[in-house]
C-alpha distance (Angstrom), angle and dihedral (degrees) to the residues before:
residue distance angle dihedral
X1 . . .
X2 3.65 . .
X3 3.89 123.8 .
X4 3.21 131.6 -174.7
X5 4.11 126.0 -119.5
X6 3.97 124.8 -162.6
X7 3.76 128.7 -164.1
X8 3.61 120.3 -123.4
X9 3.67 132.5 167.4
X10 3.87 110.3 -68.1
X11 4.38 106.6 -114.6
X12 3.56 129.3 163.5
X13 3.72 95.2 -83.6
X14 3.90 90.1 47.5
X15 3.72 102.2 41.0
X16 3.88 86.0 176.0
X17 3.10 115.1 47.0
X18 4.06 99.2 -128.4
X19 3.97 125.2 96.3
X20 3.65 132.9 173.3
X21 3.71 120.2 -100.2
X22 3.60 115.2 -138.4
X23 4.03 143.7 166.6
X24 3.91 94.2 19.8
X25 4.06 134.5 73.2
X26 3.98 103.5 -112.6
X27 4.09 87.4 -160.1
X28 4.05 88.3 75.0
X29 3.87 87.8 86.0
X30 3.75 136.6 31.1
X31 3.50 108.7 -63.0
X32 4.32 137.6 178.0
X33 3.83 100.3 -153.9
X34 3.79 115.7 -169.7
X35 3.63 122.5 -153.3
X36 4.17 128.9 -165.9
X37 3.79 115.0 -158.2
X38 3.73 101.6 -140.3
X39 3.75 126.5 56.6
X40 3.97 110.0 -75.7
X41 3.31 149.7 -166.3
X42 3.83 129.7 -130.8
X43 3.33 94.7 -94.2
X44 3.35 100.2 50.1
X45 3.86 86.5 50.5
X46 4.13 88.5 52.2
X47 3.95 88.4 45.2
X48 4.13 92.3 51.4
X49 4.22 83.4 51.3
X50 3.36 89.4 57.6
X51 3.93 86.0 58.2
X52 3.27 95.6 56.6
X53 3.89 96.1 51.5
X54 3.87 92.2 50.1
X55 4.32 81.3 49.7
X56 3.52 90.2 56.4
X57 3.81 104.0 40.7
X58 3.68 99.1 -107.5
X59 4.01 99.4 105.5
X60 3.68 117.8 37.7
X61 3.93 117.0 -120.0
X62 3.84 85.6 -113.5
X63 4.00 92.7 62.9
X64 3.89 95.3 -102.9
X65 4.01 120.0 121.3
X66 3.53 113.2 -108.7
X67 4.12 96.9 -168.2
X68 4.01 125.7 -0.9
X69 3.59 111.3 -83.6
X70 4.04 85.9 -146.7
X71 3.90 88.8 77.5
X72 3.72 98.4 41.7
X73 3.48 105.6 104.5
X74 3.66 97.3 -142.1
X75 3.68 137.7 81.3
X76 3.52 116.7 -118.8
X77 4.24 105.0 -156.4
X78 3.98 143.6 174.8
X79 3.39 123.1 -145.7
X80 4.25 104.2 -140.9
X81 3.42 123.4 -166.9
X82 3.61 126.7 -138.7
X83 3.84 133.4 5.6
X84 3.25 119.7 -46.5
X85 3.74 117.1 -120.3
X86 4.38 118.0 -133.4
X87 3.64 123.7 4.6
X88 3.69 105.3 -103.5
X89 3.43 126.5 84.1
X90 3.94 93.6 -117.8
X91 3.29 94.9 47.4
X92 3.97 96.7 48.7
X93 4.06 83.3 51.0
X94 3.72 86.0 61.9
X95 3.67 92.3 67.0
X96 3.52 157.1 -47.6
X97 4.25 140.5 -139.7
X98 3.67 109.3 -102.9
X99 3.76 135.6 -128.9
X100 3.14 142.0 164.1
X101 3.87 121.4 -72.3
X102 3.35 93.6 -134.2
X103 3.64 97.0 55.1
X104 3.73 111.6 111.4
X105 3.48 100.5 -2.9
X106 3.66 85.9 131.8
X107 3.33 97.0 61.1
X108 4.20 94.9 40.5
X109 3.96 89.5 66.1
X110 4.17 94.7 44.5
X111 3.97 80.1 51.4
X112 3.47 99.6 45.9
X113 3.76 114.4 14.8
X114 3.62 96.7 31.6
X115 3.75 93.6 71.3
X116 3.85 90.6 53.1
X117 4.04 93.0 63.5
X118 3.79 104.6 22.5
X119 3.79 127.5 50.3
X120 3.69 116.8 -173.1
X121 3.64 99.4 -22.0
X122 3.50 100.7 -43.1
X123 3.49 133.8 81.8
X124 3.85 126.8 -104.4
X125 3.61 126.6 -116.7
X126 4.30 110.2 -89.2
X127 3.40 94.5 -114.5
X128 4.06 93.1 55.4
X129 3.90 90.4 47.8
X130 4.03 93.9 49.4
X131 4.07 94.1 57.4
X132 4.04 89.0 39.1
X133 3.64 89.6 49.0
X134 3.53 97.2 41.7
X135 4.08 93.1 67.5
X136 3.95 83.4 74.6
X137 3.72 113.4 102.5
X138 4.12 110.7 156.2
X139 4.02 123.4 -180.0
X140 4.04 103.5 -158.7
X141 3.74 124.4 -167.9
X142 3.67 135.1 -130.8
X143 3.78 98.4 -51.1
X144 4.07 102.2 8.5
X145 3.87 93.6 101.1
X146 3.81 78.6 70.4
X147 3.96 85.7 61.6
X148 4.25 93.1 40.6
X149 3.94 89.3 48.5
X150 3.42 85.8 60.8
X151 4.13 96.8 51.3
X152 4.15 80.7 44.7
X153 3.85 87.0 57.0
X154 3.67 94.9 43.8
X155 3.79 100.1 47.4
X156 3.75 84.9 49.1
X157 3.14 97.8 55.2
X158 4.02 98.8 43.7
X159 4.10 89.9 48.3
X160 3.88 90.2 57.0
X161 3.80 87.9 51.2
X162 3.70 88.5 54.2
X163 3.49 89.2 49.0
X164 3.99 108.7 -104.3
X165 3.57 126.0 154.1
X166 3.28 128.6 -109.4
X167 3.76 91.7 -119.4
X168 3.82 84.9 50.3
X169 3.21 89.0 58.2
X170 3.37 107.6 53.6
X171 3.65 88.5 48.5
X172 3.54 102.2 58.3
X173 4.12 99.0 39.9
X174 3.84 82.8 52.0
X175 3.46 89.2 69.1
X176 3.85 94.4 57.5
X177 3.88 105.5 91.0
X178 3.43 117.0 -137.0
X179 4.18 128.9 -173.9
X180 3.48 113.4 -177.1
X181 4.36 106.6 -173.6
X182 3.51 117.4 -159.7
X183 3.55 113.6 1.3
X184 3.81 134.6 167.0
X185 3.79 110.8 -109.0
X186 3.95 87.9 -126.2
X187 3.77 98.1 61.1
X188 3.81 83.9 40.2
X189 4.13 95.9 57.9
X190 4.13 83.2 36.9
X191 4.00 93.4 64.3
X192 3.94 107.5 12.6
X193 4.13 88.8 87.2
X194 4.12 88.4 58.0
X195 3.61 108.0 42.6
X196 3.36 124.2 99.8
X197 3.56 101.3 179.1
X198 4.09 121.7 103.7
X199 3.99 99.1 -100.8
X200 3.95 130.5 -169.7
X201 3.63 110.8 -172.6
X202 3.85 117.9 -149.6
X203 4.02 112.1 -158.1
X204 3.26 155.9 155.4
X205 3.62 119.8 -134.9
X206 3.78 101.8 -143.8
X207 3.67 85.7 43.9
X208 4.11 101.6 43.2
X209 3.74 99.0 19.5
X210 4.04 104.1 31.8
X211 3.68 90.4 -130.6
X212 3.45 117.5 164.0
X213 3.47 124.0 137.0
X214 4.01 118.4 86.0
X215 3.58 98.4 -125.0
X216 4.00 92.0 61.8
X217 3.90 88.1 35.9
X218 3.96 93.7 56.4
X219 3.40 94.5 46.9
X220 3.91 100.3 52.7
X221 3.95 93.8 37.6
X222 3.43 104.4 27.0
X223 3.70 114.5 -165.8
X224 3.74 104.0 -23.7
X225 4.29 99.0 43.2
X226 3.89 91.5 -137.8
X227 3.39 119.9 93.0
X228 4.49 134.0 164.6
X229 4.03 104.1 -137.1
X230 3.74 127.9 -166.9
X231 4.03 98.2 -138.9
X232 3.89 93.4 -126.6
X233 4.34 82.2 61.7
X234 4.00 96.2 42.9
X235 3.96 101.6 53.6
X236 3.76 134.6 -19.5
X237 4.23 117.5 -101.4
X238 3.68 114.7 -145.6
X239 4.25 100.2 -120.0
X240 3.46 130.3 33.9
X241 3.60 103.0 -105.0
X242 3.91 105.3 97.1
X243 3.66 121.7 165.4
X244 4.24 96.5 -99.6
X245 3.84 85.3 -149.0
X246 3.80 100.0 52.2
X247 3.60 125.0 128.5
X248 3.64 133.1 -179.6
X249 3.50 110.0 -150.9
X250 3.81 104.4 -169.4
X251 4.01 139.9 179.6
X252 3.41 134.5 -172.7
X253 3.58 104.8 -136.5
X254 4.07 137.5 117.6
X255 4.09 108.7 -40.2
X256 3.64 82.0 -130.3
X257 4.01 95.9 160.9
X258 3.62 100.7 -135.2
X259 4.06 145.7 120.6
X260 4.06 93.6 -150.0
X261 4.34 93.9 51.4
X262 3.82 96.1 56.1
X263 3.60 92.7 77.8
X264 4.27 87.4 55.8
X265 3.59 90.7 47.5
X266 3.61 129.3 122.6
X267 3.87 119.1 -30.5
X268 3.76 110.8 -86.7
X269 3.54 90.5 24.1
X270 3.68 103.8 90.2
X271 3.80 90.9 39.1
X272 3.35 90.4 55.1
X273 4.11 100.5 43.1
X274 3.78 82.6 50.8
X275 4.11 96.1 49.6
X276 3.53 91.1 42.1
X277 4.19 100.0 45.2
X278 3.92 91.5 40.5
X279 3.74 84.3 53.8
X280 3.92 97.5 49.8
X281 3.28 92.9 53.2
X282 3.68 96.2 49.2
X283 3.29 82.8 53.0
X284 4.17 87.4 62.2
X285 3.49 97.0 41.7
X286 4.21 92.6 54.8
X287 3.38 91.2 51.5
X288 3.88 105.0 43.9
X289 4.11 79.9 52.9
X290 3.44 103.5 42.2
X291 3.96 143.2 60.7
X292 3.89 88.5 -135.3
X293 3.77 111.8 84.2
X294 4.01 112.4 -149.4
X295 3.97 108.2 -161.2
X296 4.18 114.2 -125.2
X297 4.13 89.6 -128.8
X298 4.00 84.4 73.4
X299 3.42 91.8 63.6
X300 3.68 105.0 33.3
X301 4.01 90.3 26.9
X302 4.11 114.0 75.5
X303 3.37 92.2 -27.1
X304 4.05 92.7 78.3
X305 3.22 81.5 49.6
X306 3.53 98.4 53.9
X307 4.17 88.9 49.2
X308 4.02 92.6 52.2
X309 3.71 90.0 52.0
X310 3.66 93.3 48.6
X311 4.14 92.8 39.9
X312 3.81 103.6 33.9
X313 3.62 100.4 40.5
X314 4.24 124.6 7.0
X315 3.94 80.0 41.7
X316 3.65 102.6 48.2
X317 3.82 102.5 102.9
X318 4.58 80.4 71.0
X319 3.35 127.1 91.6
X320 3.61 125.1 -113.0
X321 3.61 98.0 -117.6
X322 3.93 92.0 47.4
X323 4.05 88.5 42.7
X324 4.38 89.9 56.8
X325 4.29 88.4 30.9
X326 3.54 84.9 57.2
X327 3.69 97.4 33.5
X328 4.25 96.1 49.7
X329 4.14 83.3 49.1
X330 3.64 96.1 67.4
X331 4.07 93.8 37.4
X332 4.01 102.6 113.3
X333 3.79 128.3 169.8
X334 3.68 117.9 -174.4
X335 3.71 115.1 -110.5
X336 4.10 128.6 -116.4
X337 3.61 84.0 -113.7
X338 3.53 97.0 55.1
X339 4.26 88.4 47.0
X340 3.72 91.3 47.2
X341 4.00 95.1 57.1
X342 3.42 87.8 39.5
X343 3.81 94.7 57.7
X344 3.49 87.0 40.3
């Protein structure tokens, strides 16, 4: 059974900061969904939220906030799997039954996805299902993308049966934004052919690649061991179907397997996960609030490019704690007050 879990602002009657959404579909509005590969518990799920706020600029590597999450209008969610065991919060963080992550993933995307492309039967119009889609922004660890492959198959396969094209359907799924972190280049080259969602892989080459020796190392890296790769230049895919918005956004650092180091890794590497996600999901927010639709391959297209170049290399003379100080001062997200008088 999956549920979903929200952060809020921690307050004496929510001492941690996490509570279970219920009764609505949290894919209506811009969203940062992170998934866990392996069975989990609750905290785990509130620990791999954290993640995601430190990714996009809102929590400070070193645990602190770095704006209120209150005003942030987006939704910062776990996915949990299985049912939670107790009522109470502390007693559901001591743990949960496990299943399979696989189980009833099928029936998670006809809940939650369906909804965004099909209204009572029928599908809507392209331009509807690119904005509704485009509030999806998922971080997946390790193994995950396994899990998201398998939404990407079934939403494929349930827009053909309403009778989308396959150019339709590329379009739309592009706009889903997906950022798998520290996957092994086997599941990688297994799913990268089928997806059709825009994907920005965050890794670590000893980790994802098994990469040691300095020979190899030099030659990838060159000088300054962090490097922004369009798949089709990093390793060959068997097919021709690659995901025309991939990116593999790779450092050579410490193949420590772990969601919490990737923010510490490298140099520009946390400056630039932090540029890049605060950006993407900008990118939702302005288009879930406005009439003008701004495609995700302008964010995650040349412009990533454009922010390793800057980062990696005319930058490299900077620290790495002045690069993210400097980089988490100019993150902005516009506050629900600011969208309310807008609408208004």
């Amino acid at each position: 059974m999956f549920r979903f879990y929200r952060k809020v602002d921690k307050s004496e009657e929510n001492e941690y900061g996490i509570e279970l959404v219920e009764d609505e579909n949290p894919f209506e509005k811009p969203i940062f969904l992170s998934l866990l590969a392996l069975n989990q518990q609750i905290r785990d799920t509130n620990g791999s939220i954290s993640r995601a706020l430190e990714f996009a600029g809102i929590r400070l590597p070193s645990g602190e906030d770095n704006m209120p999450l209150k005003d942030i209008p987006v939704d910062f969610l776990g996915l949990s799997y299985g049912e939670p065991v107790g009522i109470k919060f502390k007693r559901i963080a001591s743990g949960d039954s496990l299943v399979s992550v696989s189980r009833g993933t099928e029936e998670f995307v006809k809940k939650y996805m369906f909804p965004l492309i099909s209204a009572d039967g029928k599908k809507r119009s392209v331009d509807e299902c690119r904005k509704n889609m485009r509030n999806i922004n998922i971080m997946c660890f390790c193994d995950a993308l396994i899990m998201v492959s398998s939404m990407n198959k079934t939403l494929v396969n349930e827009m053909s049966r309403l009778g989308f094209s396959e150019e339709e359907i590329d379009d739309i799924l592009s706009q889903v934004c997906i950022i798998p972190v520290g996957t092994e280049y086997s599941t990688i080259k297994s799913v990268i052919s089928d997806l059709k969602f825009t994907t920005l892989f965050v890794l670590d080459i000893k980790d994802s690649f098994g990469i040691s020796n300095e020979e190899s190392l030099k030659k990838l890296f060159g000088e300054f061991r962090e490097r922004c790769f369009k798949i089709k230049d990093a390793f060959s895919v068997s097919g021709d179907g690659t995901n025309k918005n991939s990116r593999l956004l790779i450092a050579n650092d410490d193949g420590n397997h772990s969601l919490s180091s990737f923010i510490h890794k490298g140099k520009a590497f946390p400056s630039i996960i932090v540029k890049t996600v605060s950006g993407i999901l900008n990118n939702s927010i302005s288009n879930n609030n406005s009439d003008m639709f701004i495609p995700l391959d302008s964010i995650v297209g040349d412009a990533l490019d454009q922010v390793c170049e800057t980062l990696i290399g005319m930058r490299r003379e900077e620290t790495k704690e002045d690069l993210l100080s400097d980089t988490l001062s100019r993150v902005t997200y516009p506050s629900k007050e600011e969208i309310s008088i807008k609408k208004n």
